[in-house]
Residue, then its C-alpha position, 0 to 999 in steps of 0.5 A: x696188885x696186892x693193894x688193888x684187890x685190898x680194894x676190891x675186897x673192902x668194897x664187896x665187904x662194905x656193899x654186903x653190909x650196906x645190902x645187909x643193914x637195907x634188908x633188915x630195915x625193909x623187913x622192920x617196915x613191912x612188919x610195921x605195916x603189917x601191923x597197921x593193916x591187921x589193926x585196921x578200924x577205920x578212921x575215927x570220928x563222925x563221918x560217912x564211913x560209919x553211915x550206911x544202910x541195910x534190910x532185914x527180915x525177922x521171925x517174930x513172937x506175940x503175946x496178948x496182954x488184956x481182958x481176956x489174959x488168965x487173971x485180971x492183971x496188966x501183965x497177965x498172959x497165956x504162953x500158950x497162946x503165943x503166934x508167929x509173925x513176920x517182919x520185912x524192915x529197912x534201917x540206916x545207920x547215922x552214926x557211932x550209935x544211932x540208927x532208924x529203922x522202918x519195919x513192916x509186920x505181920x502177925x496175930x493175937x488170940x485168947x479165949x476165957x475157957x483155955x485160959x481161965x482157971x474154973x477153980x480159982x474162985x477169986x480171979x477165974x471163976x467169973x473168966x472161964x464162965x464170961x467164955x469169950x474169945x478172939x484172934x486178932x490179925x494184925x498188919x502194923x507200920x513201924x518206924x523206931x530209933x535204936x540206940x547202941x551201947x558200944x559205938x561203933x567209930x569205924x566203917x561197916x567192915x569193922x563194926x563191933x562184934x556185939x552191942x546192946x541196944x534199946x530202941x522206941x518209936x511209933x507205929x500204925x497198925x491195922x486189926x479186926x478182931x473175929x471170934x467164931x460163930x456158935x451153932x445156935x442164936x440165943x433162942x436156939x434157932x439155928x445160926x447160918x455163921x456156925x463155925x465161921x470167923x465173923x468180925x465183930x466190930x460190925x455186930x457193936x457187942x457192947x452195944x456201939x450201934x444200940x438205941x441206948x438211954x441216958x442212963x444205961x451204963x455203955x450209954x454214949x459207947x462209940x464203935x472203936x477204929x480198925x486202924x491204931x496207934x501204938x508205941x513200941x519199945x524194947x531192948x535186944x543185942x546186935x550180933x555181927x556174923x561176917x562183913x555185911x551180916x548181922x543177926x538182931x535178938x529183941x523183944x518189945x512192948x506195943x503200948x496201944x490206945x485201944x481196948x478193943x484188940x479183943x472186941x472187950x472192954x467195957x459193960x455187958x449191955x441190955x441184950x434186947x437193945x443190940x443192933x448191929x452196923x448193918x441193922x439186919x435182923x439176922x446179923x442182930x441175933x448173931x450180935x446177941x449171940x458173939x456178946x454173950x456167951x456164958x449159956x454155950x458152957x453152962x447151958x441156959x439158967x432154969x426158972x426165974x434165975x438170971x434175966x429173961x429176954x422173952x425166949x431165952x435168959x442170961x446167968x446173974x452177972x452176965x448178959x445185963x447192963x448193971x454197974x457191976x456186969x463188967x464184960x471187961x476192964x475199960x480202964x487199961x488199954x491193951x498191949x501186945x509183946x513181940x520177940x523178935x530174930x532179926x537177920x540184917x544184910x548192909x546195901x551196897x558193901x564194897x571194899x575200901x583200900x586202906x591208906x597206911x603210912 
């Protein structure tokens, strides 16, 4: 009897060790897979867990640079002439680093000599503030840029990195119309029907685009410029992620165009008296004269014999004639535009992968 519960007792004991030695081996495994689980990323390399695509809207800001900027420098612009614009894009991701991304924006551009030229700067100002030309400019643009990112990113969406920087270039068509508003009275004074108004001015040819001129002025051969452009974008920004499928995109970029037109300007004033508009009505022919030259709305009309006559009115030196030197703008820089964008980006069609640990 002494001998059989001997027995009995050496078995409970051996069977609590063994339970004991399986309890601490079971909980070393789960803390070793829970280990894997929160250090999860996905696995590595390329492949289609790390390709996806997503949509986005941006609230964006731009900036003019041109001939009607405050100095006569490529970089010159005017604060506070900045506008607001909207963006809807689509991108996708093809990898670690790379993605494409298509946007459509909408926004516009604005200047105008009298705010932004400083009258007492007798070196760059001066001639500006009294040109006394003006613009706004509404633009539509297609985009299309690839984005390359300086952290890659190995793993799934869900496990994107928390922040990158990027840079991004491409190319864009955009549409614009440059309009300037309409003064009170034509040239000779007469009233002026458009007063007040936003009129195009490619129609009016201000630099003499439809004019019958000869070999020897200087706009000779001038053609009218296109409403629809071409344009390189590029810039640089920060990606930030906010959860699984948000993602927040802080940017700013250039537009170089291949115009000098986004504000009607670039070239030599033109002989009044030959200004025709597209349409070649009497009347749209005044008001071509009139959004051309600008300078007697501030300082008035020259008295006497200063300046040049055209019959029933007359224009300052240096402005309203074609002359070499009577440059209305600069045709030998195209302008540019600046846009700074924040971008909120959501990822299509985010599920949840099982993960598989070992």
């Amino acid at each position: 009897m002494k001998k059989f519960s001997f027995v009995i007792v050496c078995a409970v004991l051996l069977s609590a060790l063994s339970f004991d030695s399986y309890s601490q081996l079971n909980r070393k495994a789960i803390k070793r897979n829970n280990k894997r689980m929160a250090s999860y990323r996905g696995k590595k390399g390329f492949g289609r867990q790390n390709v996806y695509s997503g949509v986005g809207i941006s609230l964006n800001a731009l900036n003019y640079f041109g001939d009607l900027a405050p100095l006569p420098r490529k970089f010159s612009t005017d604060i506070s002439f900045t506008k607001p614009s909207i963006g809807l894009s689509f991108f996708h991701r093809f990898g670690p680093r790379y993605s494409l991304q298509a946007q459509y924006m909408y926004g516009a551009l604005s200047g105008s000599d009298a705010e932004s030229a400083d009258k007492n700067d007798a070196e760059n100002g001066v001639f500006r503030y009294q040109r006394n030309l003006s613009f706004r400019n509404r633009i539509h643009e297609l985009s299309i840029v690839a984005v390359f990112d300086l952290f890659e990113n190995q793993s799934t969406y869900i496990s994107r990195v928390k922040w990158t920087p990027y840079i991004f270039a491409g190319g864009a068509l955009f549409y614009h119309n440059p309009q300037a508003q309409a003064p009170a009275t034509f040239l000779d004074g007469s009233p002026n029907p458009y007063a007040g108004q936003w009129v195009d001015l490619r129609p009016l040819g201000t630099e003499g685009q439809y004019s019958d001129l000869a070999a020897g002025d200087v706009n000779f051969g001038i053609k009218p410029y296109r409403n629809l452009q071409f344009s390189i974008p590029f810039g640089l920004g920060a990606r930030f992620r906010v959860n699984e499928v948000f993602d927040i995109w802080a940017d700013f970029s250039f537009r170089y165009t291949f115009t000098d037109y986004l504000d009607d300007v670039s070239a030599n004033y033109v002989d009044l008296s030959k200004i025709k508009s597209e349409s070649n009505d009497p009347t749209m022919n005044k008001l071509a004269q009139a959004m051309s030259y600008r300078t007697n709305e501030l300082l008035g009309a020259p008295p006497g014999n200063v300046g040049v006559g055209y019959g029933t009115f007359r224009a300052w030196p240096g402005y309203g004639a074609e002359y070499p030197d009577n440059l209305r703008g600069n045709k030998k820089n195209n302008d540019i535009f600046m846009v700074t964008s924040v971008r909120l980006t959501y990822i299509l069609g985010a599920t949840f992968h099982k993960a598989k640990f070992r």
